[in-house]
C-alpha positions as CSV (number, residue, x, y, z in Angstrom):
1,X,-6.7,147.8,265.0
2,X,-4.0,148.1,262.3
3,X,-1.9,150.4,264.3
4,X,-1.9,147.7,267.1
5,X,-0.6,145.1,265.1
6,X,2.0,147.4,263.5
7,X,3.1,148.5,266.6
8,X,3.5,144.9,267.8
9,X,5.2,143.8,264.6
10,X,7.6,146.6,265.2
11,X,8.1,145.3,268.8
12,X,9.2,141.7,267.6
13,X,11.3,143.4,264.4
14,X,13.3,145.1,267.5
15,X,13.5,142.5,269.4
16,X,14.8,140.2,266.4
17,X,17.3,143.0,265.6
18,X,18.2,143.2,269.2
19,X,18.6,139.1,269.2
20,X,20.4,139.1,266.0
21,X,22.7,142.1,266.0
22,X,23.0,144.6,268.8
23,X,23.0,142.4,271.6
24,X,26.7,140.5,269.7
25,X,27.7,144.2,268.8
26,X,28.1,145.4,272.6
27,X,29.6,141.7,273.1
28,X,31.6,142.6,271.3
29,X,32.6,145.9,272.1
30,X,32.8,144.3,276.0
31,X,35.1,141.8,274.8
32,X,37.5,145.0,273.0
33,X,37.7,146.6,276.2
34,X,38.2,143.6,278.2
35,X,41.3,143.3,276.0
36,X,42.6,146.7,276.0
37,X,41.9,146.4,279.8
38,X,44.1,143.2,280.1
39,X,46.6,144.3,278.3
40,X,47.3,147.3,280.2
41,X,47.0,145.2,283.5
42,X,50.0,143.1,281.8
43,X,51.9,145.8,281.0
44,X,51.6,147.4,285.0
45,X,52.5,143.2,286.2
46,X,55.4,143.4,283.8
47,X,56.2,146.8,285.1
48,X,55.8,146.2,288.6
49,X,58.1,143.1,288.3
50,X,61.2,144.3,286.5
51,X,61.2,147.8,289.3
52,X,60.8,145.2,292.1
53,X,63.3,142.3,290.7
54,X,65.6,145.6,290.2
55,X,65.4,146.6,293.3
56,X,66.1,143.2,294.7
57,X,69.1,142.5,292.7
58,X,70.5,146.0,293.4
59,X,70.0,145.5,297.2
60,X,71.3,142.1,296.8
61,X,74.7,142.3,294.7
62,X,75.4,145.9,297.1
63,X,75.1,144.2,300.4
64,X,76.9,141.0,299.8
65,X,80.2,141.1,301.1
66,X,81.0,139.8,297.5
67,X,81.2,143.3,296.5
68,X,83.3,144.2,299.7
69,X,85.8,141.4,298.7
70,X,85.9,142.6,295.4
71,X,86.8,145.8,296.4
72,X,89.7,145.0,298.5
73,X,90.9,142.4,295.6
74,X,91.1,145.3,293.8
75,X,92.7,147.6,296.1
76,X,95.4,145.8,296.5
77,X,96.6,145.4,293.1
78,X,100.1,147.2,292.5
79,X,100.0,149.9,290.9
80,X,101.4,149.2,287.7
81,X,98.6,146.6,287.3
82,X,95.5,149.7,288.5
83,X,97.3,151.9,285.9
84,X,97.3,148.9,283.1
85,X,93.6,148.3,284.2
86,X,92.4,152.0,284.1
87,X,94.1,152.3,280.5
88,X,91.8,149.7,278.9
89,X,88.6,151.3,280.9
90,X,88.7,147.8,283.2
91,X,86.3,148.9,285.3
92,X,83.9,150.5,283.0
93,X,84.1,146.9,281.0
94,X,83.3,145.1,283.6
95,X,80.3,147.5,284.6
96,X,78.5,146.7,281.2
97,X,79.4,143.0,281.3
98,X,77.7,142.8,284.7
99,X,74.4,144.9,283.6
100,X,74.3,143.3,280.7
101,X,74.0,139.8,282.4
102,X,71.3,141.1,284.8
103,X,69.6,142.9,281.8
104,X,69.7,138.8,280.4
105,X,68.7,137.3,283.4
106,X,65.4,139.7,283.7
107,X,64.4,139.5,279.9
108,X,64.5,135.9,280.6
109,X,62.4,135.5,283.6
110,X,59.8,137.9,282.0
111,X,59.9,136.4,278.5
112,X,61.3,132.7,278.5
113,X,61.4,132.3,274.8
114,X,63.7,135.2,274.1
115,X,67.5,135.1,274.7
């Protein structure tokens, strides 16, 4: 009869342990991985933005005629202007200028408190 009730005080010492400590210690290991699963799903959203707001703003800014006006602005400079221009890396200039505003313009749509 002794091994009975040891055997049912050892069920309820379980089952208090169970209550009082494993069942919060997979909680939390579930909430850890819920975590580490989030934050990778952030990272792929953030990802998957900035390739497809890229690719946008790369279609856009080539397709305009903007560009195509630019172009002939620029083509029909004289010459001794083309040559001042290509001294000074004019064009190269205004190549970082222009990424670094877009560069801007994405790191504030994706992070509004920085820039």
């Amino acid at each position: 009869m002794g091994e009975f009730f040891n055997s049912v005080l050892e069920f309820f010492r379980n089952v208090w342990k169970f209550v009082t400590y494993d069942f919060w210690v997979a909680i939390l290991d579930s909430l850890e991985i819920f975590a580490i699963k989030a934050q990778i799903l952030i990272i792929d959203i953030i990802y998957w933005l900035l390739s497809t707001l890229w690719d946008l703003v790369k279609d856009s800014v080539l397709s305009t005629s903007d560009f195509e006006l630019l172009q002939s602005m620029f083509g029909g400079l004289p010459s001794d202007v083309l040559s001042f221009l290509s001294v000074f890396r004019f064009v190269e200039i205004f190549t970082i200028i222009m990424s670094a505003w877009v560069a801007r313009f994405v790191i504030r749509l994706v992070l509004p408190g920085i820039g």
